[in-house]
C-alpha positions as CSV (number, residue, x, y, z in Angstrom):
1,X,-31.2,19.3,-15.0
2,X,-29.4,15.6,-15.6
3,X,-27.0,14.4,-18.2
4,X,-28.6,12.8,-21.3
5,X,-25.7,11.7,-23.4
6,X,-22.1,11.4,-23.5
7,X,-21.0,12.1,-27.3
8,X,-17.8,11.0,-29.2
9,X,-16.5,11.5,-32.0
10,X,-16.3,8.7,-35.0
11,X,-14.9,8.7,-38.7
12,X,-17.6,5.3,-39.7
13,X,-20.6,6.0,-37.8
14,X,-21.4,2.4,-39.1
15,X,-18.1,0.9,-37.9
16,X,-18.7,2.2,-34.3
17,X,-22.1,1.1,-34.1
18,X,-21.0,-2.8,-34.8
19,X,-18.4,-2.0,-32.2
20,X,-19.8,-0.6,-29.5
21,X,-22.7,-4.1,-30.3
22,X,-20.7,-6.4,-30.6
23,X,-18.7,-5.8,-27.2
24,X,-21.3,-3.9,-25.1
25,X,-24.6,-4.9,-26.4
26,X,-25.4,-1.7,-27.3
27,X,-28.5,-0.8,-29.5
28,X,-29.4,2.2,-32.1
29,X,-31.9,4.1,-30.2
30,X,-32.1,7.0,-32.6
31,X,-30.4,6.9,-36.0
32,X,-30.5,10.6,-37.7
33,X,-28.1,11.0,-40.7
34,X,-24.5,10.8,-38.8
35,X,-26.1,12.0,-35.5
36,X,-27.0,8.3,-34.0
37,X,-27.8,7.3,-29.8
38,X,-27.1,3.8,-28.5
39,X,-28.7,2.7,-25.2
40,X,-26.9,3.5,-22.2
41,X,-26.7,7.2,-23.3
42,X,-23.9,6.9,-26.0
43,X,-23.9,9.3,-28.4
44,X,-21.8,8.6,-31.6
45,X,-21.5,11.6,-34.2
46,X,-19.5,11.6,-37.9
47,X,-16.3,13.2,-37.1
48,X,-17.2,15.8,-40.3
49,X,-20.4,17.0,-38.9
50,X,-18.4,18.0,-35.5
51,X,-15.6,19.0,-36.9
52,X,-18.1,21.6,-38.5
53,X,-19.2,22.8,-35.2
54,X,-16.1,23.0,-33.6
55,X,-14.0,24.0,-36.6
56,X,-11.3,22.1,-35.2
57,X,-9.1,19.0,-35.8
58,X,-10.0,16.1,-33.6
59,X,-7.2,14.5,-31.5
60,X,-7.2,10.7,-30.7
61,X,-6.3,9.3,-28.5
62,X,-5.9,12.3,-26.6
63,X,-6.5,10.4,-23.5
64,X,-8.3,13.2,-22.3
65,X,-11.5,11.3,-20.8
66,X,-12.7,7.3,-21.0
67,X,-15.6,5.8,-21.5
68,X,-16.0,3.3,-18.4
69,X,-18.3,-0.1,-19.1
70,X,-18.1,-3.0,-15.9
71,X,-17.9,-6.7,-16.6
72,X,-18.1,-9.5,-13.5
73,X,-16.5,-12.0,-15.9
74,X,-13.5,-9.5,-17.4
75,X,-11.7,-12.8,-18.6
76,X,-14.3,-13.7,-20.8
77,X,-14.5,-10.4,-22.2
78,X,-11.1,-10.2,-23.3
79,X,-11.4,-13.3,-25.3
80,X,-14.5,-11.7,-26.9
81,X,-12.8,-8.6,-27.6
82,X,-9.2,-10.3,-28.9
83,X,-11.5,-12.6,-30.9
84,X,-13.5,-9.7,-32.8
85,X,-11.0,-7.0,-32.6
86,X,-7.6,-8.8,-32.6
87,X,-5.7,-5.5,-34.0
88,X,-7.4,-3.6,-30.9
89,X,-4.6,-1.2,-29.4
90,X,-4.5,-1.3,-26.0
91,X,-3.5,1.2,-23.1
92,X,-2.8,-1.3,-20.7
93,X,-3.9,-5.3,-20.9
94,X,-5.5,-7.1,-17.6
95,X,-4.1,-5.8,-14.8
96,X,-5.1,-5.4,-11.1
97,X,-5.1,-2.3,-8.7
98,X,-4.1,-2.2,-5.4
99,X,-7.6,-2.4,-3.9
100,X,-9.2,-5.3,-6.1
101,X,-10.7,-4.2,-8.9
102,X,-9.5,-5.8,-12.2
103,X,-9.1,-3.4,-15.7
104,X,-8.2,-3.3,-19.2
105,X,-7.8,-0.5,-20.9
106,X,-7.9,-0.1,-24.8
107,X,-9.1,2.1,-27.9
108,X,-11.5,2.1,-29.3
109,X,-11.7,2.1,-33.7
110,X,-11.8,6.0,-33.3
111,X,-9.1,6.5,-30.8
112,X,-11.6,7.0,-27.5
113,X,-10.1,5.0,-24.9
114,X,-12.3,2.1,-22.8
115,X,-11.9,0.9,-19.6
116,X,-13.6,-2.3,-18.3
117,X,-13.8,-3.1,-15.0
118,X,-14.6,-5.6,-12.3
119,X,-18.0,-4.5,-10.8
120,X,-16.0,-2.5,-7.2
């Protein structure tokens, strides 16, 4: 058995694909009527169709789990992301832990939290 996807949640299945492009790189892989799959395993889904499965509200930012991308050149990143996504809410801006490793943490449209990192 392995993983295949990780799967969140997203109100503009549309919205989030630009997104998760225009910061990551990320490309549609499979597009199937508010089901879609980027590369790197991300799996968006239309927050109704879930919402059917589940029968449940969806919480954001419920800080319950992140989605974890690395950058070598995290300064340049933040200028991509402040100049697309200037209204971005952020958990924490640049900071650096104890052992090294450089991170900014933020939201995503949806309310699924991203960390980027300094390759460790």
């Amino acid at each position: 058995m392995r993983l295949k996807n990780v799967l969140i949640v997203v109100k503009d299945i549309e919205k989030s694909k630009k997104f998760y492009h225009d910061l990551f790189g990320l490309e549609t892989v499979i597009d199937n009527d508010g089901n879609m799959v980027l590369t790197e395993g991300l799996a968006l889904q239309d927050e109704k169709i879930w919402r059917d499965f589940l029968g449940r509200d969806i919480i954001p930012e419920s800080n319950s789990c992140e989605l974890y991308f690395e950058e070598r050149d995290i300064e340049a990143f933040i200028l991509k992301l402040e100049k697309l996504y200037p209204s971005v809410k952020y958990v924490n801006r640049l900071m650096t832990h104890s052992w090294g490793q450089k991170v900014i943490r933020f939201y995503d449209p949806d309310g699924n939290l991203i960390e980027v990192g300094t390759p460790m």
